[in-house]
C-alpha positions in Angstrom: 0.0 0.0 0.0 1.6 3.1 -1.1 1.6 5.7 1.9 1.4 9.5 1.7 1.9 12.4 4.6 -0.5 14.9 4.7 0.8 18.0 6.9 -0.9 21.6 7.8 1.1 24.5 8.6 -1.0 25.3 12.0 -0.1 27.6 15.5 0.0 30.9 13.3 -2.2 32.7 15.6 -0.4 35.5 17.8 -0.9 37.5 21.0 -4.8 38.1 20.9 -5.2 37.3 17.7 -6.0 33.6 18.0 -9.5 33.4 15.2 -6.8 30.3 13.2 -6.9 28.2 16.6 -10.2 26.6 16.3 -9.3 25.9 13.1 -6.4 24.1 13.7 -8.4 21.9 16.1 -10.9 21.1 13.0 -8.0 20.4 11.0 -5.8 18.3 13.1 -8.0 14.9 13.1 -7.6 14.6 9.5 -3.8 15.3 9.4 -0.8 12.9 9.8 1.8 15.9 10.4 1.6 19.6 12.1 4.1 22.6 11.2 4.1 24.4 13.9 4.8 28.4 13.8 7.8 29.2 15.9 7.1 32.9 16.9 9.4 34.6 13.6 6.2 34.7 10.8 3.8 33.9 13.3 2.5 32.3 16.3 4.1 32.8 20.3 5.2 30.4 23.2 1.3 30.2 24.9 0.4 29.1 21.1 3.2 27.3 20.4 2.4 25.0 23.4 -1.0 24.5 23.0 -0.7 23.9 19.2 1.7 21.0 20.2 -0.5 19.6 23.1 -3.4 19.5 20.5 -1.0 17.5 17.7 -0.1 15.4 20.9 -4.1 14.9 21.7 -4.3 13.8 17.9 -1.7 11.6 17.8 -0.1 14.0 15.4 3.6 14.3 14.1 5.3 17.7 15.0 7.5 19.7 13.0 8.9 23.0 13.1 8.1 25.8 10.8 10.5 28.2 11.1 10.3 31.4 9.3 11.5 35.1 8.2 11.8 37.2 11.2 8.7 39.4 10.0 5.4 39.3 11.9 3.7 42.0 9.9 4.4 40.4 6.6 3.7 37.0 8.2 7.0 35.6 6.7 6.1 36.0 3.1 8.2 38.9 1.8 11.7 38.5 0.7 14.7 39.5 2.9 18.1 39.9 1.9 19.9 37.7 4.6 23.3 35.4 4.5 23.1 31.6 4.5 24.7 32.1 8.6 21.6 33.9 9.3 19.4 31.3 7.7 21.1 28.7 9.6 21.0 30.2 13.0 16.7 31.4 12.6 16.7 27.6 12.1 18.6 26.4 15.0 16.8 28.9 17.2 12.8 28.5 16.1 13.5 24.4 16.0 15.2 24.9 19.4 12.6 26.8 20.9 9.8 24.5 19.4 12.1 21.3 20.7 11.6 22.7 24.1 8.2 23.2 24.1 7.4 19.6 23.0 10.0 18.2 25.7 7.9 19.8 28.2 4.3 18.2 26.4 5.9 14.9 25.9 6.7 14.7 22.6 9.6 15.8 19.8 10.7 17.8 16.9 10.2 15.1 13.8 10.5 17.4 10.8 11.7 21.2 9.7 9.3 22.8 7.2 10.7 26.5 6.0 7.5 28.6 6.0 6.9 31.4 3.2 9.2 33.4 2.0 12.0 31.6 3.0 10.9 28.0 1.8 10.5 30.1 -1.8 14.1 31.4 -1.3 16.0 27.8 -0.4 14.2 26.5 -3.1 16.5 28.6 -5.7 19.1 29.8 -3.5 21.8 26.9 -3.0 23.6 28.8 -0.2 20.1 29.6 1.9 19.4 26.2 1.3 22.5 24.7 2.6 22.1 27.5 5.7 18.9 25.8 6.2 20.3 22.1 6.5 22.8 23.0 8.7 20.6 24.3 10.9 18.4 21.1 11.0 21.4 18.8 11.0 22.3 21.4 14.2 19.2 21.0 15.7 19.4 17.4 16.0 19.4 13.9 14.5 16.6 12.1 13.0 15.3 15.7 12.2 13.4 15.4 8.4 13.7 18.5 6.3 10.9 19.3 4.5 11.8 20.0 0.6 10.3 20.9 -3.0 10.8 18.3 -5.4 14.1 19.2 -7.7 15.2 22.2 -5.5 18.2 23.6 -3.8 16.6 22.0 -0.6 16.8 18.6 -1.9 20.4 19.0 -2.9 21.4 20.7 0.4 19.9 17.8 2.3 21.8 15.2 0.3 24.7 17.1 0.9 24.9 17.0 4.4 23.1 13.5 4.3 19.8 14.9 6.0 16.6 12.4 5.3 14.3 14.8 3.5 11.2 14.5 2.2 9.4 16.1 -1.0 6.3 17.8 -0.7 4.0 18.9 -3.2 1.2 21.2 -2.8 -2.7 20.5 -2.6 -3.3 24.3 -3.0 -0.7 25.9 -4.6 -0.2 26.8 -8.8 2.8 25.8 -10.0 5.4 27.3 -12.2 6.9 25.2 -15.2 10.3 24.6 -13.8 8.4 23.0 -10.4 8.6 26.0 -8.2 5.5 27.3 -6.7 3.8 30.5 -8.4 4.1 33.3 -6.7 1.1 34.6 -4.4 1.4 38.3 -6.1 0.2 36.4 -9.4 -3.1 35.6 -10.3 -4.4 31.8 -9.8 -1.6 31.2 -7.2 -4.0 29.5 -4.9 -6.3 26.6 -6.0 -10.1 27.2 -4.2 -12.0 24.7 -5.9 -11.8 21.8 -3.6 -12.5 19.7 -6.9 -9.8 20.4 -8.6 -7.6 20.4 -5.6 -8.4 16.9 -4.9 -7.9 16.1 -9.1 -4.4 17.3 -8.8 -3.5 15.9 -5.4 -4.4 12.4 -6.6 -2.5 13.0 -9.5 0.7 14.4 -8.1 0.4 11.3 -5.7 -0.2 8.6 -7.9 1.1 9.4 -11.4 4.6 11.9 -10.2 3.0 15.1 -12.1 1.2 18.3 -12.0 0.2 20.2 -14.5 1.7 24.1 -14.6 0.0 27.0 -14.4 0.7 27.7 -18.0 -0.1 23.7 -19.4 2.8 22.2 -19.4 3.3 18.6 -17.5 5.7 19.0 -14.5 7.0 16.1 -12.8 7.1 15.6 -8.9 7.6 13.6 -6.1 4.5 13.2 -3.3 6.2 12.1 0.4 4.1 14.9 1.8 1.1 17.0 0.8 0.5 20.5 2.2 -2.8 22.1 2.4 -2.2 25.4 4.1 -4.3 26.5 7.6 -5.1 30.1 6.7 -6.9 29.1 3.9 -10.7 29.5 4.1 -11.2 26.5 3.0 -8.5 24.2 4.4 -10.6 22.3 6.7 -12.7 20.7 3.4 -9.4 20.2 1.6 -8.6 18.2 4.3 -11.4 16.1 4.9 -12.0 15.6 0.9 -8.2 14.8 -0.1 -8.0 12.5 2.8 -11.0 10.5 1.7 -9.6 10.5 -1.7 -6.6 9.3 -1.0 -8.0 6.6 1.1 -10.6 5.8 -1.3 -7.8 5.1 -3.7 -5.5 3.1 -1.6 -3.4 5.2 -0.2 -2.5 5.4 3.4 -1.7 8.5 5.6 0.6 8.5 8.1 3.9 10.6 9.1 7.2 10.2 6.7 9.4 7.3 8.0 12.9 7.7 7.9 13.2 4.4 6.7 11.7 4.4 3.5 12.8 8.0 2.3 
């Protein structure tokens, strides 16, 4: 039985402004992985803590999330910084996240980049390779999140991180694999439909097709649906009974297989 992970970027509330929370707690039941907002793009200790408790509740895998330090662009504008700097916003949001589910009970499984800087280690080999040395930092066992045929992929190899590809349930892509930009028009899929159409694809043929037509090809360890979206909570719940409708099983990446 071929097996998929299906992971949620989630804990990107902040301070007072917590309206995501209850819809992390819709979401979690039907996910197999959380990426937890480490308090750079989003999200703060208190909901930090009681995003992980609720992963923990679920029997859900946790990962960290780590992002730009820029709350009031929620990670998703470009920064000029040095591969040192990537490294070390890695070591310290995975560090801090580490703690937090030490003191629940559980552990760090995975390093998603969030944003902005997930777009910039996907073409920039030297922020990627800041970005695996961070994880490798952080601790063993730790999976690093990637795009399919990126500098993240390459960086992980190099340092001989276990990484796993991820494609995306919601997101246009561009026809060298990259994700569209959000600036652009038809960056974000909202027809739960055709999300679920290109999901199944991506997981059981290896392709996508491009925002412009043209057949991309990709590897499916992981499939992101993303928790600010409106209307993540019925992505979930469709994909998931897609995906088991078609054979496919959903569970957390093992090192392993990967």
């Amino acid at each position: 039985m071929k097996t998929v992970d299906l992971n949620c970027d989630l804990g990107e509330s902040f301070g007072a402004y917590t309206s995501l929370m209850e819809m992390d707690r819709l979401i979690l039941p039907h996910i197999s992985s959380a990426n937890v907002a480490c308090g750079f793009h989003a999200g703060d200790p208190s909901v930090m803590r009681k995003t992980v408790e609720a992963a923990l509740e679920n029997g859900t895998a946790i990962g960290a999330h780590p992002g730009l330090p820029d709350l009031q662009g929620f990670g998703r504008r470009m920064m000029k910084i040095s591969a040192e700097e990537a490294e070390n916003y890695v070591i310290y949001q995975t560090g801090a996240l580490q703690a937090i589910a030490a003191a629940c009970g559980g552990n760090v499984r995975h390093v998603k980049p969030h944003g902005a800087l997930y777009n910039m280690a996907a073409k920039d080999t030297d922020i990627a390779e800041g970005i695996a040395r961070g994880i490798k930092s952080a601790g063993s066992n730790i999976l690093f999140v990637c795009l399919f045929g990126s500098c993240m992929v390459q960086a992980a190899q190099k340092y001989g991180i276990p990484y796993a590809c991820e494609v995306f349930a919601d997101r246009a892509y561009n026809d060298n694999g990259t994700l569209v930009p959000r600036t652009q028009s038809g960056s974000v899929i909202t027809d739960e439909k055709e999300a679920v159409r290109r999901t199944l694809r991506m997981v059981l043929d290896g392709e996508v097709t491009s925002i412009t037509g043209k057949t991309v090809s990709v590897r499916a360890d992981t499939i992101c649906v993303h928790g600010d979206n409106p209307k993540a909570v019925e992505f979930v719940r469709q994909i998931r009974a897609e995906l088991e409708k078609n054979g496919v099983q959903i569970a957390p990446p093992d090192i392993r297989n990967l």
